[in-house]
N, C-alpha and C positions, 0 to 999 in steps of 0.2 A: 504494500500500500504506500508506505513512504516512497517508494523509487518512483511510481505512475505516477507523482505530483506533475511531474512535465510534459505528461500526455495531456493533449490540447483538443478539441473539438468533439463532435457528437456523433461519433462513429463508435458504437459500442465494439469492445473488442476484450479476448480473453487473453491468459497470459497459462503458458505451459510451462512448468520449470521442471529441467530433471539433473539432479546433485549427482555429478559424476564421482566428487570426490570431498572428504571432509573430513580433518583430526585436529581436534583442538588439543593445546598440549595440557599434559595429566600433572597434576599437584607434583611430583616428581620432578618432571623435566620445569616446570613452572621456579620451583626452589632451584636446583642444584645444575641445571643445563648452564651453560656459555651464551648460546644461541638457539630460542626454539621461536617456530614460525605458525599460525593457524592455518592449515593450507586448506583454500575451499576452491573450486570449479564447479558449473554446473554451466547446461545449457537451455536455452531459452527460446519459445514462438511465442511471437504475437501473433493470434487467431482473429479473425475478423466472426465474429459472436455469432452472427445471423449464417454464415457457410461452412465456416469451419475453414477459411482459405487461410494458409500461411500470408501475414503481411509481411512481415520478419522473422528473422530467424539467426542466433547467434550461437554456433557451434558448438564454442566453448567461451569461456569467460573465467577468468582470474579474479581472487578477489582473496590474493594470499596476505594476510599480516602477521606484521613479527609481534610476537607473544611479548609480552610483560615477565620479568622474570626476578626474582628475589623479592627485595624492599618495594622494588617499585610495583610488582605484581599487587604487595600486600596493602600499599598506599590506593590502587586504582581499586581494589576490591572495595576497601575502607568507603571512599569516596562513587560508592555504586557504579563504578564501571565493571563490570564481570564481563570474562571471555564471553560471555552472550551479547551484553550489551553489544562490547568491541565490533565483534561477528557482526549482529543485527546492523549495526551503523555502517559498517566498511561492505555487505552485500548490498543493502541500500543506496549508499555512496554508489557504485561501480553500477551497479543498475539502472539508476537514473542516471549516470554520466552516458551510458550506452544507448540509453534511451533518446535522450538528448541529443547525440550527436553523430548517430548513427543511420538519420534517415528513417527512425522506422516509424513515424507518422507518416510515408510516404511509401512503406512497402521496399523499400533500396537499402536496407542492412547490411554490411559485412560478413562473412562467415564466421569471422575468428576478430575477438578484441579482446586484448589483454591489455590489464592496466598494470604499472609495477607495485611492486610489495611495498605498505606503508611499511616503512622503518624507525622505529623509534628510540628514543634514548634515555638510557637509566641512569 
């Protein structure tokens, strides 16, 4: 719901997501890793509601982020940011940015848009 804010006009239309890939990292690698990353992909049509026509369609889509890790994991928990939130906000993000600038209120999508890993600093 939050990404289809920048869907514009009165063409109803469905949205099909299928998660190819997803691991958020586990209290473990959270505490004690170097380096851990939320890795998610999934792919995406936009269906025209009344035919079931493909308007777009996005292959694959990236929407990997680097994990929080130690202190600062336990400061964003603190302050209600959970790997859910994080997740929910950065598929969001990358969805409506795909959405947006992709063409697909016009049906002319890309096959493939990746966007790069947010990277953060602790």
């Amino acid at each position: 719901t939050a990404a289809a804010s920048v869907l514009k006009g009165n063409h109803p239309v469905n949205v099909k997501v299928k998660v190819n890939l997803f691991h958020a990292v586990t209290p473990r690698a959270r505490n004690g890793a170097l380096f851990a990353w939320h890795d998610v992909s999934y792919s995406l049509d936009i269906l025209d509601a009344r035919t079931g026509a493909v308007l777009a369609s996005a292959l694959k889509i990236d929407a990997d982020l680097e994990a929080f890790r130690g202190d600062a994991a336990k400061e964003a928990i603190a302050a209600g940011q959970t790997q859910r939130v994080r997740i929910a906000t950065r598929i969001a993000k990358v969805t409506r940015d795909w959405l947006a600038s992709s063409g697909a209120a016009i049906g002319n999508a890309p096959p493939v848009y990746n966007v790069p890993p947010v990277a953060t600093t602790n």
